[in-house]
LUMVOPA-388238 format. One record per residue: residue number from 1; y, z, x of N, C-alpha, C, CB in turn. Coordinates in nm, 4 decimals. Glycine has a CB too. Layout:
  seq      n.py      n.pz      n.px     ca.py     ca.pz     ca.px      c.py      c.pz      c.px     cb.py     cb.pz     cb.px
  NUM         Y         Z         X         Y         Z         X         Y         Z         X         Y         Z         X
...
//
This chain:
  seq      n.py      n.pz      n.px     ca.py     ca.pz     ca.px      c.py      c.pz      c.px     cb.py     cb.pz     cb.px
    1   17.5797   23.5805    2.5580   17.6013   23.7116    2.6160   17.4769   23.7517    2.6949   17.6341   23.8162    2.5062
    2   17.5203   23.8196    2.8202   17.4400   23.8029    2.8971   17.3216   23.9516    2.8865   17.5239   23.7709    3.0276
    3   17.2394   23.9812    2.8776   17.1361   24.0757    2.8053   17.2028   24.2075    2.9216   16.9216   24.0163    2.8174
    4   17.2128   24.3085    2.8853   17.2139   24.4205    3.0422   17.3527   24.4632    3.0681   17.1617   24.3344    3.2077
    5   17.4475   24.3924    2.9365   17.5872   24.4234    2.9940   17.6095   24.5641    2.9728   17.7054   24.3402    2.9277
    6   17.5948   24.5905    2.8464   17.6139   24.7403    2.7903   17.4892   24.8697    2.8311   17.6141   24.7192    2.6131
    7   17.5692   24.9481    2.9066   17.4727   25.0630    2.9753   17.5042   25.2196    2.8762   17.5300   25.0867    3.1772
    8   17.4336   25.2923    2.8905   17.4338   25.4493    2.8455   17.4886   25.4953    2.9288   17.3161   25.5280    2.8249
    9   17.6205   25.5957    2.9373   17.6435   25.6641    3.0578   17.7100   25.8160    2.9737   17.7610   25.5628    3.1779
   10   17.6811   25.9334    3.0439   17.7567   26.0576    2.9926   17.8409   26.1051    3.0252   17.7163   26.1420    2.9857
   11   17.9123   26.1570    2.9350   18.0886   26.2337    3.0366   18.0420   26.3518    3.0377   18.2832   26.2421    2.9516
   12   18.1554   26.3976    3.0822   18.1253   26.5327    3.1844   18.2522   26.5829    3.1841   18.0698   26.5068    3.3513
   13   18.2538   26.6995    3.1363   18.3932   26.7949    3.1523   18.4491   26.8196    3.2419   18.3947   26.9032    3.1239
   14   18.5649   26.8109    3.2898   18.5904   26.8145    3.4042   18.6527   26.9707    3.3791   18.6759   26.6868    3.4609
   15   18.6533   27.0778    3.2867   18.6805   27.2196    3.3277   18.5780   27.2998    3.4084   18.7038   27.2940    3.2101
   16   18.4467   27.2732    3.2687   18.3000   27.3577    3.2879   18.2025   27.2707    3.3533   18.2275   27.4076    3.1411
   17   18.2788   27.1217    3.3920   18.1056   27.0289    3.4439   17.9791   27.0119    3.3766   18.0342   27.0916    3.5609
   18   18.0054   27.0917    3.2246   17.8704   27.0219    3.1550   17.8951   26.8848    3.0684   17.8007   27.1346    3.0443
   19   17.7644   26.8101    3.0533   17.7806   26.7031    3.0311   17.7503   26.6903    2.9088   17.7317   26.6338    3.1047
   20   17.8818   26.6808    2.8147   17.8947   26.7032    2.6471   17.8418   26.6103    2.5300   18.0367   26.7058    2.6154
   21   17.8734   26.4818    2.6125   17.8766   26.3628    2.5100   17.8127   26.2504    2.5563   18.0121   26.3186    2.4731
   22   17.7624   26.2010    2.5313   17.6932   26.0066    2.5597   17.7922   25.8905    2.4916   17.5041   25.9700    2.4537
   23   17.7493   25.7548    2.5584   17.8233   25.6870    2.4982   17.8036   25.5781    2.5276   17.9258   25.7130    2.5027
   24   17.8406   25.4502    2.5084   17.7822   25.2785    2.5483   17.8879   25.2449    2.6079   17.7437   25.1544    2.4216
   25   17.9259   25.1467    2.7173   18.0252   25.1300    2.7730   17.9587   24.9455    2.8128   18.0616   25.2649    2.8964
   26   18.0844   24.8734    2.7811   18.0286   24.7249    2.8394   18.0897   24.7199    3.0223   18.1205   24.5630    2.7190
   27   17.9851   24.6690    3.0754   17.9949   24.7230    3.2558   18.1186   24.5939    3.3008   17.7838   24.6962    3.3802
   28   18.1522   24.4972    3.1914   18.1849   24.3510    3.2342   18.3255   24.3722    3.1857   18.0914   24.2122    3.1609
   29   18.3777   24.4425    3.1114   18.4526   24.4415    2.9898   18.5377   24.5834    3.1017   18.3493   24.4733    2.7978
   30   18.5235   24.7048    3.0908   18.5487   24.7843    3.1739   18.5016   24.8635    3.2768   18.5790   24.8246    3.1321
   31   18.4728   24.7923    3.4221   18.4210   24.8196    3.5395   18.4106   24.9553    3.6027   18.4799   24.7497    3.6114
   32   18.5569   25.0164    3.5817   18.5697   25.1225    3.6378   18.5598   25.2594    3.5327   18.6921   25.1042    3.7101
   33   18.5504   25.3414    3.5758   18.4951   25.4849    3.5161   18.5127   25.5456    3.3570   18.5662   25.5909    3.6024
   34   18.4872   25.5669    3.2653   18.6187   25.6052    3.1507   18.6043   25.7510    3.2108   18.5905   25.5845    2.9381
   35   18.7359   25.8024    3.1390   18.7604   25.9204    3.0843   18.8536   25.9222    2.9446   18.8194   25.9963    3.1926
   36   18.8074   25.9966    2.8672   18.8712   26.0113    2.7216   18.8473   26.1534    2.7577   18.7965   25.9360    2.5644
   37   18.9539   26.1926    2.6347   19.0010   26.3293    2.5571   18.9181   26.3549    2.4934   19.1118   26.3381    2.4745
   38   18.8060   26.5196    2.5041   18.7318   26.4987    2.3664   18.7223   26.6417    2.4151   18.5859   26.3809    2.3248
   39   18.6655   26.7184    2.2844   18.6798   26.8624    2.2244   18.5470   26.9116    2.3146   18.6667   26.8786    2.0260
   40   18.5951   27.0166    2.4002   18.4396   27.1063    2.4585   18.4457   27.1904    2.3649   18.4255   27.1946    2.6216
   41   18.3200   27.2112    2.3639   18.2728   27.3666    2.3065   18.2472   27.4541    2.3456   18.1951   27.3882    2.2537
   42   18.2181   27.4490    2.5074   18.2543   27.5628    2.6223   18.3773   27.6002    2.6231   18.2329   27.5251    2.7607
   43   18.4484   27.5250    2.6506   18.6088   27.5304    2.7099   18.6697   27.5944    2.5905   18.6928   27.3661    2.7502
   44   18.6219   27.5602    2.4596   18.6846   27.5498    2.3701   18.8398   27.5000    2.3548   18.6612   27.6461    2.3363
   45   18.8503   27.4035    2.4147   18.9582   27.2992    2.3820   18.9679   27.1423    2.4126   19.0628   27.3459    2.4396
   46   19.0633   27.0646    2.3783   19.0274   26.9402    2.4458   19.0485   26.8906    2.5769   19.0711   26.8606    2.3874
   47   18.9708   26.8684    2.6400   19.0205   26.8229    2.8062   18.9357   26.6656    2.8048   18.9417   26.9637    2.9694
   48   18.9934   26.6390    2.9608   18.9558   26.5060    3.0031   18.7768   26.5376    3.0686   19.0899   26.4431    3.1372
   49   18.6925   26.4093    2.9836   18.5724   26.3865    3.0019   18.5683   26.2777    3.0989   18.5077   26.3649    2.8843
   50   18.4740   26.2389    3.2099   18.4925   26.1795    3.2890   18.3346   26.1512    3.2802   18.5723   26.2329    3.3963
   51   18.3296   25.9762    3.3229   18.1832   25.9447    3.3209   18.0948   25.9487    3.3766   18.1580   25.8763    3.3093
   52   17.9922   25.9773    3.3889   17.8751   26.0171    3.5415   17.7426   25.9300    3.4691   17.8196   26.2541    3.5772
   53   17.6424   25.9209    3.5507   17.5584   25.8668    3.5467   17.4264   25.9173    3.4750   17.5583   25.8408    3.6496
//
């Protein structure tokens, strides 16, 4: 396994735009962006988190 695959990247709410959560993502494994469902505490509800840099 090649050293550098797995990066840190943070999601980002897509209601309020703050950036809630961190997370490890393999860059080889899934290339393109995540977004998952996860609970704001601004929003106070669950919406789609989207990944940013």
């Amino acid at each position: 396994m090649a050293a550098g695959t797995r990066t840190i990247v943070s999601l980002e709410c897509q209601g309020c735009k703050r950036r809630n959560y961190s997370t490890v993502k393999n860059k080889r494994n899934t290339p393109e962006k995540l977004v998952l469902k996860k609970y704001c505490r601004f929003c106070r509800a669950h919406t789609e988190h989207k990944e940013t840099k």
